[in-house]
ROKERO-689574 format. One record per residue (C-alpha): residue number from 1; residue in three letters; z, y, x. Coordinates in Angstrom, 1 decimal, decimal comma. Each point is the difference from the previous one (the first is absolute). Layout:
BEGIN
<pt num="NUM" residu="ALA" up="Z" north="Y" east="X"/>
...
This chain:
BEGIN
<pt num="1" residu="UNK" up="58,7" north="-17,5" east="77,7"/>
<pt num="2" residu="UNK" up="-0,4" north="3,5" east="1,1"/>
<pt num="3" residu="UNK" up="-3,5" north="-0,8" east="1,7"/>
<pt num="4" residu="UNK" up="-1,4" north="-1,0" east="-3,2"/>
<pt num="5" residu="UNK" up="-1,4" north="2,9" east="-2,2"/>
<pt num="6" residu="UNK" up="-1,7" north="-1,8" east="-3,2"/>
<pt num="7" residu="UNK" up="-0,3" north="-3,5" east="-1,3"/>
<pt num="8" residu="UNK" up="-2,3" north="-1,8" east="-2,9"/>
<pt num="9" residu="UNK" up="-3,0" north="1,7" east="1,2"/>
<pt num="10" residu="UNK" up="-2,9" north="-2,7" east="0,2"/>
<pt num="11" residu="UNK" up="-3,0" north="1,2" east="1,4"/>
<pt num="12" residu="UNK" up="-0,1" north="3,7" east="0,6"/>
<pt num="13" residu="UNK" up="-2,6" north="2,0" east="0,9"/>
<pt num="14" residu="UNK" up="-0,3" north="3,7" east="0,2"/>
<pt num="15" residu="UNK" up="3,0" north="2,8" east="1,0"/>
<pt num="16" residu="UNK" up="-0,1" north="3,8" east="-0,1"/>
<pt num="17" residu="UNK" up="2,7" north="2,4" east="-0,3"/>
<pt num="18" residu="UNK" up="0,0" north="2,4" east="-3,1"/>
<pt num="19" residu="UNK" up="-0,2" north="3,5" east="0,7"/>
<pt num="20" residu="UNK" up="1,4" north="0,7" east="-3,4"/>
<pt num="21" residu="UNK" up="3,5" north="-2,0" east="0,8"/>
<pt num="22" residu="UNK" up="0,1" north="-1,5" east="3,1"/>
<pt num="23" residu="UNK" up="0,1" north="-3,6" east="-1,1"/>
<pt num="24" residu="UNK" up="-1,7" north="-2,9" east="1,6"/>
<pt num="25" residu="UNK" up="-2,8" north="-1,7" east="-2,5"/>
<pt num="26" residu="UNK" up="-1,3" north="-2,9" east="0,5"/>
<pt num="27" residu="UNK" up="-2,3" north="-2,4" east="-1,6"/>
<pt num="28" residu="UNK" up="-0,4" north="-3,7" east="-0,2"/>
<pt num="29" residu="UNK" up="-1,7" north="-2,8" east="-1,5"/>
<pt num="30" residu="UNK" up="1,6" north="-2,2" east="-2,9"/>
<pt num="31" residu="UNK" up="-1,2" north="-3,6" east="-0,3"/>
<pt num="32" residu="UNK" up="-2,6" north="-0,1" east="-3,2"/>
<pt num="33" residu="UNK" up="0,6" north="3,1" east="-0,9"/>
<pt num="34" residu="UNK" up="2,9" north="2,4" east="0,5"/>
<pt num="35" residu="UNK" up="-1,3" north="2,0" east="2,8"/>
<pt num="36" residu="UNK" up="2,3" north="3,2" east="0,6"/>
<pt num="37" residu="UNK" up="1,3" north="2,9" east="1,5"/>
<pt num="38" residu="UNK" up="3,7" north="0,9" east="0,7"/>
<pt num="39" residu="UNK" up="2,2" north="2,1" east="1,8"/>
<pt num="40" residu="UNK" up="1,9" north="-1,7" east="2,9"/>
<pt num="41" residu="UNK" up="3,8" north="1,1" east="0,0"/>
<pt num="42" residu="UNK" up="2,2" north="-1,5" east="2,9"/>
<pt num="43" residu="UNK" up="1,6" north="-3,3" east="-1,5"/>
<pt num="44" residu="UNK" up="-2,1" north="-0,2" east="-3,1"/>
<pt num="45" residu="UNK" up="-1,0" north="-3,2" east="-1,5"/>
<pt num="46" residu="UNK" up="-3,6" north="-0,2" east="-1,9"/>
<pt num="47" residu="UNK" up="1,2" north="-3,8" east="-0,6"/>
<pt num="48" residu="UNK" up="-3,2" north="-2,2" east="0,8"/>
<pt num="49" residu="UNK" up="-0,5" north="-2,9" east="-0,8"/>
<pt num="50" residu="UNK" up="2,9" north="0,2" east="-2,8"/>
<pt num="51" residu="UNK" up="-2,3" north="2,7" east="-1,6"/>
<pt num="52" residu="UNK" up="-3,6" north="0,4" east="0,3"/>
<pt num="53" residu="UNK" up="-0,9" north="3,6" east="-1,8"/>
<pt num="54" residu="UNK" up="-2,2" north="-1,8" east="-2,8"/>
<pt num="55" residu="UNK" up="-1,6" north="-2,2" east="2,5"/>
<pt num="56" residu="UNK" up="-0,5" north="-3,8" east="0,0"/>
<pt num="57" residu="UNK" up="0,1" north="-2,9" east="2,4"/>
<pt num="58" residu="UNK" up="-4,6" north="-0,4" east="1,2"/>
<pt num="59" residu="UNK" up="0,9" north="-3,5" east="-2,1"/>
<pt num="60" residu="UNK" up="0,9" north="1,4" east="-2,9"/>
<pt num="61" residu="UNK" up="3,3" north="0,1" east="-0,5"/>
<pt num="62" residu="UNK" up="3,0" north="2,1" east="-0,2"/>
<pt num="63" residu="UNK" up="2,0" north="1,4" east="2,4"/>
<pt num="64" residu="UNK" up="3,8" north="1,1" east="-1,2"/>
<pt num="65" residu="UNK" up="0,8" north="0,1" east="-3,5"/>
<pt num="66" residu="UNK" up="-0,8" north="3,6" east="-0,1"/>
<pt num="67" residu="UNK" up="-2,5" north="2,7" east="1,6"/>
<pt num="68" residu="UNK" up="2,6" north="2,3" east="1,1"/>
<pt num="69" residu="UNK" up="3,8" north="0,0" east="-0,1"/>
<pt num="70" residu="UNK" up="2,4" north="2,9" east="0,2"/>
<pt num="71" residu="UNK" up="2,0" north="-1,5" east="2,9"/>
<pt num="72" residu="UNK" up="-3,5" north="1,2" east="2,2"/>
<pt num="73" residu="UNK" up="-1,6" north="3,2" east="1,0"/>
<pt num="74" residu="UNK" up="-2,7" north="0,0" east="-2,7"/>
<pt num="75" residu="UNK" up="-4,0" north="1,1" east="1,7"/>
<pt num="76" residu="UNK" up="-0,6" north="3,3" east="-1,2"/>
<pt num="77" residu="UNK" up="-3,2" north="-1,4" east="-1,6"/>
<pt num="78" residu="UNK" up="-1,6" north="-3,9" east="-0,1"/>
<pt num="79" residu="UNK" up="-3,4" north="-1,1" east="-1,2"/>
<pt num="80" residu="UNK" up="-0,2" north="-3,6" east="-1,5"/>
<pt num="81" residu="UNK" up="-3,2" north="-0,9" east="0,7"/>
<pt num="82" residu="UNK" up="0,2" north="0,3" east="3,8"/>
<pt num="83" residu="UNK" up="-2,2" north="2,9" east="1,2"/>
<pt num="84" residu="UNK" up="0,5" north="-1,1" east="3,6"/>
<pt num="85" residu="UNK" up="2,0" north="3,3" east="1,1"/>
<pt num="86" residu="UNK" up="-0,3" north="1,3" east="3,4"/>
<pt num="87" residu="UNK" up="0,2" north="2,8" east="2,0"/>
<pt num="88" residu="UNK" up="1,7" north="2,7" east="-1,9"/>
<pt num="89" residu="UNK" up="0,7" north="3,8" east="1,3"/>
<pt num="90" residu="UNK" up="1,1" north="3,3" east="-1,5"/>
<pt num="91" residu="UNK" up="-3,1" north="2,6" east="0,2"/>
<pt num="92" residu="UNK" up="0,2" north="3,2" east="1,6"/>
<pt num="93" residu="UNK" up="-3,4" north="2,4" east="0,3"/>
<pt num="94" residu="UNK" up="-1,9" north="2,3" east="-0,3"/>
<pt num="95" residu="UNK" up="-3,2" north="-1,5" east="-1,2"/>
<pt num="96" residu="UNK" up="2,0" north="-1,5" east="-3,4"/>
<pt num="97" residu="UNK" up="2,9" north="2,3" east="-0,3"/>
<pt num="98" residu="UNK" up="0,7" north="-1,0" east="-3,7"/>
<pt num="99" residu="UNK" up="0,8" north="-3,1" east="1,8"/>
<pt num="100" residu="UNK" up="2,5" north="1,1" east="2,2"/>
<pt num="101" residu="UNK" up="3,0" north="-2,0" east="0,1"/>
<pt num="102" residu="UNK" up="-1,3" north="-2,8" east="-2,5"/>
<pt num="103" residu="UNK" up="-0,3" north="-3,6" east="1,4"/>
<pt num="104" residu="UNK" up="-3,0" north="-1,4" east="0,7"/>
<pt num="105" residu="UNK" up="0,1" north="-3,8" east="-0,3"/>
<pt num="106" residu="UNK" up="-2,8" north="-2,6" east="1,3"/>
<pt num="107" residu="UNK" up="-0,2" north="-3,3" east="-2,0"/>
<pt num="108" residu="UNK" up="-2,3" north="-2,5" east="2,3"/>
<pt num="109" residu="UNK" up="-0,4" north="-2,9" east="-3,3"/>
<pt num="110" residu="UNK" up="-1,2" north="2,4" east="-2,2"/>
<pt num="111" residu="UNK" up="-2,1" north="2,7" east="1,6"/>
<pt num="112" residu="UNK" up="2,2" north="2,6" east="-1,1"/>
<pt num="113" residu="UNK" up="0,9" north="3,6" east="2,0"/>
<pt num="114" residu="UNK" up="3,1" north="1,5" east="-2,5"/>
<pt num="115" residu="UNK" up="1,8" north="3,1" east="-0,4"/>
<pt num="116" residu="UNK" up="3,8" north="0,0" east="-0,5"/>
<pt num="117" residu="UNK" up="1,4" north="3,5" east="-1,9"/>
<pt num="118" residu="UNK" up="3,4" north="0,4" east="0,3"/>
<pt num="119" residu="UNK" up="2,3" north="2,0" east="-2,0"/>
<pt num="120" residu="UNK" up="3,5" north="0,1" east="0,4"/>
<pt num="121" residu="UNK" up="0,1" north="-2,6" east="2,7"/>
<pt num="122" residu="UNK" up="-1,7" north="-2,7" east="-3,0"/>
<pt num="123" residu="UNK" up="-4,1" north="-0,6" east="-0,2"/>
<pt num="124" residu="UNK" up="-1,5" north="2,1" east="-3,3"/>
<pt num="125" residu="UNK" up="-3,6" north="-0,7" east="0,7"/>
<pt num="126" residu="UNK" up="-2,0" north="-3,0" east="1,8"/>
<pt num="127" residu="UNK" up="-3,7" north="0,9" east="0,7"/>
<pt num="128" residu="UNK" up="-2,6" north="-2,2" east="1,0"/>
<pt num="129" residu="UNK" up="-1,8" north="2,1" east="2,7"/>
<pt num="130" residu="UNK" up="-2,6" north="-2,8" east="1,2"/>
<pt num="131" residu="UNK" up="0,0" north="-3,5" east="-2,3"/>
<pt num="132" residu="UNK" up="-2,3" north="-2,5" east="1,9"/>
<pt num="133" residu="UNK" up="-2,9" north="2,2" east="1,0"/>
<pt num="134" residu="UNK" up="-0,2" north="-0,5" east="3,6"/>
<pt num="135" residu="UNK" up="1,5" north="-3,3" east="0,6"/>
<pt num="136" residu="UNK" up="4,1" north="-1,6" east="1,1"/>
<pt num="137" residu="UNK" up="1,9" north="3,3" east="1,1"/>
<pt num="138" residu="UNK" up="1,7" north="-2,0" east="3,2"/>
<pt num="139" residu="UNK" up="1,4" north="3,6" east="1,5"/>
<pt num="140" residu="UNK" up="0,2" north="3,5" east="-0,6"/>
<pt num="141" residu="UNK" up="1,3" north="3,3" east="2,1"/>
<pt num="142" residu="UNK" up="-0,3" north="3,4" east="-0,7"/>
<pt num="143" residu="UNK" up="-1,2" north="2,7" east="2,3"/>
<pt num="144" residu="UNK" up="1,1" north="2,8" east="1,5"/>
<pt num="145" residu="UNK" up="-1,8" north="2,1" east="-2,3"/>
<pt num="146" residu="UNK" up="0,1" north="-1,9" east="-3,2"/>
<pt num="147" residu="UNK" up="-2,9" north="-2,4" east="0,2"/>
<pt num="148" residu="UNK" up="0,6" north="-3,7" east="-1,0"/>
<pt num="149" residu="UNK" up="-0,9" north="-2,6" east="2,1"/>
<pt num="150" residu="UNK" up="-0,1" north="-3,4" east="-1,4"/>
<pt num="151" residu="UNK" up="-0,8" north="-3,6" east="1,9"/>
<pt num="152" residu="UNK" up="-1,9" north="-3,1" east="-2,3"/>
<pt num="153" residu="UNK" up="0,9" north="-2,9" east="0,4"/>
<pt num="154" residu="UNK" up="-3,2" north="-1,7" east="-0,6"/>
<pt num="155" residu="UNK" up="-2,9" north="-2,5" east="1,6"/>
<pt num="156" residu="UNK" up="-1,6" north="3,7" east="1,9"/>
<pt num="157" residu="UNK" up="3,2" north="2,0" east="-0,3"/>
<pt num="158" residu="UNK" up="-0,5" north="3,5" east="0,0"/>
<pt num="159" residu="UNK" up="2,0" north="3,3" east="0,3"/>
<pt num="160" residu="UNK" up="-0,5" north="2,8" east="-3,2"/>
<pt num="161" residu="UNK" up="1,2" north="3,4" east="0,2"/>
<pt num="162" residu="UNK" up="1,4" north="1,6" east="-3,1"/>
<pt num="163" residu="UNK" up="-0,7" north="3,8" east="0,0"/>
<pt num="164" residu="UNK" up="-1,2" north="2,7" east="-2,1"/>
């Protein structure tokens, strides 16, 4: 049907449009394992539950007979363990600008603030840029002039700014 733009997404999480080529991203959870990110194209097929990008059923066991199948858009990029991926958003300013136009990429279950590099539209370089040090990264936005603003998701949340 005309009104429906993607299917075999399960749990998504995080949007932003790429400055570099205009795509939608988007990132969402796998079961145990296979959290990922993709890019949406209008009547695309990421074929959930008949694949589960490395992950497993929380019980144990499988779910397909294989992680990923060539019939489905493949994520450009799954982590098995689950990291508990979140909000995600390209970075642009002026207080990081070796950054600009890499995604950044919350993961709640793990702790972990990443950088994406792209290079020719494929990721070259994952960085962790905070791994547990402050806590479950629930949220993140970036400001006007750069800064990074990130929310915990803990007992006494708390908001951090990222800055130099």
């Amino acid at each position: 049907l005309p009104e429906i733009y993607q299917i075999g997404v399960r749990n998504p999480q995080g949007m932003a449009i790429s400055p570099l080529n205009q795509k939608i991203y988007f990132s969402q959870h796998g079961p145990r394992g296979g959290d990922n990110i993709g890019i949406l194209k209008k009547g695309g097929n990421f074929g959930w539950k008949d694949v589960a990008w490395g992950g497993k059923e929380y019980y144990g066991a499988k779910i397909g007979t294989k992680p990923f199948k060539k019939k489905y858009n493949l994520p450009i990029v799954s982590w098995v363990p689950s990291i508990g991926v979140g909000q995600i958003n390209f970075y642009s300013g002026n207080t990081f600008p070796e950054w600009n136009g890499n995604l950044l990429v919350s993961a709640t279950k793990a702790g972990l603030l990443l950088r994406l590099v792209f290079e020719n539209n494929k990721i070259n370089e994952q960085e962790i840029i905070i791994n547990q040090d402050i806590g479950r990264i629930r949220d993140f936005e970036i400001g006007p002039d750069g800064n990074i603003f990130l929310v915990i998701d803990d007992e006494n949340s708390s908001l951090w700014r990222l800055s130099r």
